[in-house]
MIMAR-234329 format. One record per residue (C-alpha): y, x, z. Coordinates in Angstrom, 1 decimal, always signed. Example, Ala and Ser with C-alpha at 12.3 -4.5 7.8 and 13.67 -1.06 7.14 Angstrom:
# MIMAR-234329
-4.5 +12.3 +7.8
-1.1 +13.7 +7.1
# end
This chain:
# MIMAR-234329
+0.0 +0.0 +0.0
+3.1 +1.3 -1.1
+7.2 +0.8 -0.6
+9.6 +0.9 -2.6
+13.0 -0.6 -3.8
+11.6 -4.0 -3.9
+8.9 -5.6 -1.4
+5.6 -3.8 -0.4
+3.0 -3.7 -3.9
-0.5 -3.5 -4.0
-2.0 -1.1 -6.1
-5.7 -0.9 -7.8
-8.2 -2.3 -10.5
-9.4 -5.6 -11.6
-12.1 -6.3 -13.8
-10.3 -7.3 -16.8
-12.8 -7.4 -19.9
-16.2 -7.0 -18.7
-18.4 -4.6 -21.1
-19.6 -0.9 -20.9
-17.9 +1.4 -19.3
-17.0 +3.1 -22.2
-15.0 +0.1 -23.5
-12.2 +0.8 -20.6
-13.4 -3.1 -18.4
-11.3 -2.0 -15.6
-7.0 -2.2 -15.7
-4.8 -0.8 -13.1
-2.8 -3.2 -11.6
+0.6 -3.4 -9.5
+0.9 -6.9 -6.9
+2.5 -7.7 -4.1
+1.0 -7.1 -1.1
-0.6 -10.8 +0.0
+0.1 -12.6 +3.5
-3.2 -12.8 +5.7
-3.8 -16.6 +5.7
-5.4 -18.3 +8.9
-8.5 -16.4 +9.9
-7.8 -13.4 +7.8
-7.1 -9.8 +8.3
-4.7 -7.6 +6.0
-6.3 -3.9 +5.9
-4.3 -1.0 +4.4
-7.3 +0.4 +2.7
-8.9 +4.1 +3.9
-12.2 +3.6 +1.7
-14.0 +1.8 -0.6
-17.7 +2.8 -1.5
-18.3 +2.4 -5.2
-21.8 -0.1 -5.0
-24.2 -0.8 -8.5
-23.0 -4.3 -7.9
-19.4 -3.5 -8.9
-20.9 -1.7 -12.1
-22.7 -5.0 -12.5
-19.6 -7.0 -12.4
-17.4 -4.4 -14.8
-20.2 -4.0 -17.8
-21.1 -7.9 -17.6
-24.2 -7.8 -16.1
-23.3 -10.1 -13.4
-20.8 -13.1 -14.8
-17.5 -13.0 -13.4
-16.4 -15.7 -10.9
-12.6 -15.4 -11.5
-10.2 -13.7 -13.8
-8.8 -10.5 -12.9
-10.5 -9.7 -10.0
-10.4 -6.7 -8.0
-14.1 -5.0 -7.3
-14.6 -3.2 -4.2
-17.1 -4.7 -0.9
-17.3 -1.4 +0.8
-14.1 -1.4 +2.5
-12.9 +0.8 +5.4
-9.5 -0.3 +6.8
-6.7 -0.6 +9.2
-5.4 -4.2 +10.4
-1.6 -4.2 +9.1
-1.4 -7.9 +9.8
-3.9 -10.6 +11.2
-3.4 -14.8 +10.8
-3.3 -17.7 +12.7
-6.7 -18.0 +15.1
-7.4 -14.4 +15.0
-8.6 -13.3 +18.3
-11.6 -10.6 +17.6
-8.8 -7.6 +15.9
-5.0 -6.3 +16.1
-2.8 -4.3 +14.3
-4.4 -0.9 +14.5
-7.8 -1.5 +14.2
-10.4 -0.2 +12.2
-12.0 -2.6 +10.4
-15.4 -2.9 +7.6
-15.1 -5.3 +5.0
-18.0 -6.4 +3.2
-20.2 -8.0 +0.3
-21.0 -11.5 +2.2
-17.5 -12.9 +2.7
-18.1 -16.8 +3.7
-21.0 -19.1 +4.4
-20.5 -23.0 +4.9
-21.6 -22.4 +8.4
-23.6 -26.1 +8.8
-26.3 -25.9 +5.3
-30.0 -25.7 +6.4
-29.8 -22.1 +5.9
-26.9 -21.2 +7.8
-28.7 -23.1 +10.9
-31.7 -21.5 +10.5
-30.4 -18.4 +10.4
-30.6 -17.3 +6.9
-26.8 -17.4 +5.5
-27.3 -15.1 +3.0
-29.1 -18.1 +1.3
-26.4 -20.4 +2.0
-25.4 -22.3 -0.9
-21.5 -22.2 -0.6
-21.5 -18.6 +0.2
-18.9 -15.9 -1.5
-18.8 -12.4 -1.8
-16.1 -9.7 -1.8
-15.1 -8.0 -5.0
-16.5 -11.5 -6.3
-14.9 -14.5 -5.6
-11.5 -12.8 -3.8
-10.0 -9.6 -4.4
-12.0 -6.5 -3.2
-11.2 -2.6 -1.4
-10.6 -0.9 -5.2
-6.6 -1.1 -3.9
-4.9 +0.7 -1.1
-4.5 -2.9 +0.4
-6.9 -6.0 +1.2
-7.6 -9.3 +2.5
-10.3 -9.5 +4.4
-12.1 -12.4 +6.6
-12.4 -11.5 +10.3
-15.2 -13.6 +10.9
-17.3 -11.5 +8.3
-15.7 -8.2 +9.2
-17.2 -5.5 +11.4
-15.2 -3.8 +14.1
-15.8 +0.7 +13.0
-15.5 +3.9 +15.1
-11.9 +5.4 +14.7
-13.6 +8.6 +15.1
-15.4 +9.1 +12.1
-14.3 +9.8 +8.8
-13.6 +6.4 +6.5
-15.1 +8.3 +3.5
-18.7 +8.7 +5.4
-18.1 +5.0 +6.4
-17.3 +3.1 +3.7
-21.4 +3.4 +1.8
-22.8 +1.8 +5.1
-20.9 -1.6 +4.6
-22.9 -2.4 +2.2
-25.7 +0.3 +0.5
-26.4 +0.5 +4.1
-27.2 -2.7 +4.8
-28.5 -4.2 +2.1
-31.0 -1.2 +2.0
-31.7 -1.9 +5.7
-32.7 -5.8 +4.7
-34.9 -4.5 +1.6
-36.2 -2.5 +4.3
-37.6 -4.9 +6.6
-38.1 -7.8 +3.6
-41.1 -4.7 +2.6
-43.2 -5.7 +5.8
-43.3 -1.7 +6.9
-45.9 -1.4 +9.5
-45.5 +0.6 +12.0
-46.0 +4.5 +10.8
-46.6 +3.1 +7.3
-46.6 +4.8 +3.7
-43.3 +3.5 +1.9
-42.7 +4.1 -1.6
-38.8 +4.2 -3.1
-38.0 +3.6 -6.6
-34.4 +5.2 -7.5
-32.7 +7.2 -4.7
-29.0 +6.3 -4.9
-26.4 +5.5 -2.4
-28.8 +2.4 -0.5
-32.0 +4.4 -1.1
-30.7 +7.8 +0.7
-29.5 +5.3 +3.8
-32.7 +3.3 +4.1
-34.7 +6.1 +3.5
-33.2 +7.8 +6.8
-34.5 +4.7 +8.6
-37.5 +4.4 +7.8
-38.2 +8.3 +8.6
-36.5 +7.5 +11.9
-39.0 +4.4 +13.0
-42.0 +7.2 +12.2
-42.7 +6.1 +8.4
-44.1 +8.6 +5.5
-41.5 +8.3 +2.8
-42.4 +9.0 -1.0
-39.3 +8.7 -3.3
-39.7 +8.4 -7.4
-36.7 +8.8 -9.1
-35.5 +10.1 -12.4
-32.4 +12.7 -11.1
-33.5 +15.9 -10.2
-30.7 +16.0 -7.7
-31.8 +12.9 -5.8
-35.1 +14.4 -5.4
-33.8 +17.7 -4.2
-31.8 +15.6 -1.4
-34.8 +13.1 -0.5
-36.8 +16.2 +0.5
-34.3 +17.8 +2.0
-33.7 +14.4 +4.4
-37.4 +14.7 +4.8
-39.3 +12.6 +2.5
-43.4 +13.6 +2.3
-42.9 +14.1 -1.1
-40.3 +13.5 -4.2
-41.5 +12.4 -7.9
-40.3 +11.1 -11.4
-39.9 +7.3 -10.8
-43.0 +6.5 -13.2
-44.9 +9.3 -11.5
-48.2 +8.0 -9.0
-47.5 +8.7 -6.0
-49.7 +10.9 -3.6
-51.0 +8.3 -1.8
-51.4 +4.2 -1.5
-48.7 +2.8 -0.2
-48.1 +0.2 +2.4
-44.8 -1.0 +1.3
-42.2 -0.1 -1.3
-38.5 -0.7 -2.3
-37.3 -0.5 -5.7
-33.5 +0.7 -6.1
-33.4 +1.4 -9.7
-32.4 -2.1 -11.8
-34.9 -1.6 -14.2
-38.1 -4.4 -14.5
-40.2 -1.8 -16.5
-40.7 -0.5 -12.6
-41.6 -3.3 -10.9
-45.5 -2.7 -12.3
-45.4 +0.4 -11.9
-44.5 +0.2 -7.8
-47.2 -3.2 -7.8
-49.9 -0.6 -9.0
-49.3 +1.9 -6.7
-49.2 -0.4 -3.5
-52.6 -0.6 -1.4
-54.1 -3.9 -0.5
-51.5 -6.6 +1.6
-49.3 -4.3 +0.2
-45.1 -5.6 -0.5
-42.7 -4.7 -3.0
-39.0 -5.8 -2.1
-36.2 -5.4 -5.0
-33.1 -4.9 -3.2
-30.9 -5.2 -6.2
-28.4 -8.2 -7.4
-29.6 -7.6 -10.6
-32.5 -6.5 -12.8
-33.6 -5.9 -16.5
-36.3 -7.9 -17.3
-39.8 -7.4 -16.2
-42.5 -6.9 -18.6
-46.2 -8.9 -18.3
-48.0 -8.2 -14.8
-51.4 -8.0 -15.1
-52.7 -10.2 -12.4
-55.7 -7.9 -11.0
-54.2 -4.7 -11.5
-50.7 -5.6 -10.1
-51.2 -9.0 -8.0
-54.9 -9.2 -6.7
-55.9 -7.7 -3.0
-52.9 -9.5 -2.0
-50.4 -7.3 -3.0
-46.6 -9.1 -2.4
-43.7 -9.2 -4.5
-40.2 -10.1 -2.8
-36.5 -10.2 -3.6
-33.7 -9.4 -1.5
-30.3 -12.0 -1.7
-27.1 -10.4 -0.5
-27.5 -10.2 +4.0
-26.3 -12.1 +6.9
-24.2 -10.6 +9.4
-26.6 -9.9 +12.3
-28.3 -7.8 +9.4
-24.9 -5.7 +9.1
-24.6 -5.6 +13.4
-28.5 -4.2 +13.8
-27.9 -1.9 +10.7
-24.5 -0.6 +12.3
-26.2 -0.3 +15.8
-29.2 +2.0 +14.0
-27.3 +4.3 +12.0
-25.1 +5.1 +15.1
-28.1 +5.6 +17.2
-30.1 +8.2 +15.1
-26.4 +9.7 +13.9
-28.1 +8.6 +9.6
-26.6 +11.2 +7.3
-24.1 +10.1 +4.8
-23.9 +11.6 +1.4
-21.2 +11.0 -0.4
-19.1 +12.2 -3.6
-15.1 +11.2 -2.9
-13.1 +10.5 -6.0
-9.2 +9.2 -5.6
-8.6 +5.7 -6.3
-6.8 +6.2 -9.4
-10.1 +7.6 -11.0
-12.2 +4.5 -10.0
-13.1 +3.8 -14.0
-14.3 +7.1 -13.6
-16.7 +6.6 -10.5
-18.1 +3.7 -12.1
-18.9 +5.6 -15.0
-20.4 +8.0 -13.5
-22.5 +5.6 -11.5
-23.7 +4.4 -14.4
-24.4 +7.8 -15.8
-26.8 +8.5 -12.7
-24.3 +11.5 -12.2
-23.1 +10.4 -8.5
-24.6 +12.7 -5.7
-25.7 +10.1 -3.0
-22.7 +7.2 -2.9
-19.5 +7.2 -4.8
-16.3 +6.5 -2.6
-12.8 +5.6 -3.5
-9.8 +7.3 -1.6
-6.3 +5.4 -1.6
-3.8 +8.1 -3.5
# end
């Protein structure tokens, strides 16, 4: 957030045309800075983590849900200015702003427990401006109160790599000291990874980058493979990362019997024909993962403080977001991508 002559501007990106990232889908933009409505929080932005999903949303994968919308769910923060009924935060405090940004509150989902399900729900970066600006709006219901003694930039990835990885993690039925397989090794892999090591697990990790593999060994994963390779051993459970359906056989085949497959993603190509004994039979599982509720974000919070996770990130300044999504999309990001305010 910047002043000038005039009143207080916001500065960042929207998604403006949707396409590759070659075709420029992202314009920088100049708007004044908005008033925190009842309920809300205004944070002068300190990070932003750079998530698949907000590739997803500039190339046209996912369909935009409004014109001209800034990307951005990882957010890092300071309150500048809170709205009528906020009680939980004040000016000063560091604040997480995140994917799931309102449920109904009263569906059979969001009484059972299972918001991320909710019907009515809306995401950051989505359906209202996101953190790829050096100012936000966000919700304080659905924000998370951060350490102010840690860096933003090693923040910002767990708001939402973090803890969607955390919820592919336990939708994969882990057993206790179980083999876990992980397809693609990106920015949510690398975090839930460090979990799973932590609760006693043998992690394998397939993946295509060189560099990924170099740094899932080096976190301590049993072994490190190409992402079509077969891994050294049956496995119990396994995540897939990577948004490509030409893996989802591949991980079905190499899990032992009762063994699950979650795929964490938003999105994902298509998958080819599964052949029912080879891939299905012995009661093998196949699960999805939809976006996370809030008590998923507090236990993921709570774990990665407790065994101090390892964040690794690759900072780029805001003004060369377009770049960081390319990039992304390039596979050329070591561990998560994060946007700094200028």
């Amino acid at each position: 957030m910047a002043s000038g002559s005039g009143p207080d501007v916001v500065s960042g990106w929207v998604v403006e045309r949707p396409g590759p990232m070659g075709s420029g889908p992202l314009a920088a933009v100049r708007r004044d800075v908005p008033e925190p409505g009842p309920g809300e929080l205004l944070l002068r932005v300190e990070a932003c983590g750079v998530c698949r999903t907000d590739l997803h949303l500039a190339e046209g994968d996912l369909a935009p849900h409004r014109p001209s919308t800034v990307p951005g769910h990882e957010i890092v923060g300071r309150v500048v200015a809170a709205g009528a009924e906020v009680t939980r935060f004040r000016a000063g405090d560091r604040v997480g702003g995140a994917w799931l940004r309102g449920t109904c509150g009263s569906c059979r989902y969001c009484r059972a427990g299972r918001e991320n399900l909710c019907p009515a729900s809306r995401y950051t970066g989505w359906d209202a401006d996101g953190g790829f600006a050096d100012a936000a709006l966000v919700p304080a219901d659905y924000a998370y109160p951060l350490p102010a003694d840690r860096s933003a930039v090693q923040l910002a990835p767990l708001l939402c790599a973090g803890i969607i990885g955390f919820r592919a993690l336990r939708r994969s039925a882990l057993p206790a000291g179980g083999r876990l397989g992980i397809y693609g090794f990106g920015a949510s892999a690398h975090l839930a990874a460090q979990v799973a090591l932590a609760e006693g697990a043998t992690v394998h990790v397939l993946t295509r980058s060189a560099q990924a593999r170099e740094l899932a060994l080096e976190l301590g994963a049993a072994s490190a493979g190409d992402a079509y390779d077969w891994p050294p051993e049956p496995l119990d459970s396994a995540i897939l990362f990577a948004p490509v359906g030409d893996l989802v056989p591949v991980a079905l085949a190499a899990l032992d019997r009762s063994g699950t497959l979650a795929i964490a993603g938003i999105h994902l190509t298509d998958v080819p024909a599964l052949n029912y004994r080879r891939h299905l039979f012995h009661e093998r599982n196949l699960r999805s993962v939809t976006s996370n509720t809030r008590q998923d974000g507090r236990e993921f919070l709570e774990t990665a403080a407790r065994i101090g996770i390892r964040v690794t990130v690759s900072p780029y300044p805001l003004g060369r977001a377009p770049e960081a999504l390319a990039d992304l999309a390039a596979d050329r990001v070591h561990g998560a991508a994060v946007l700094v305010p200028d």
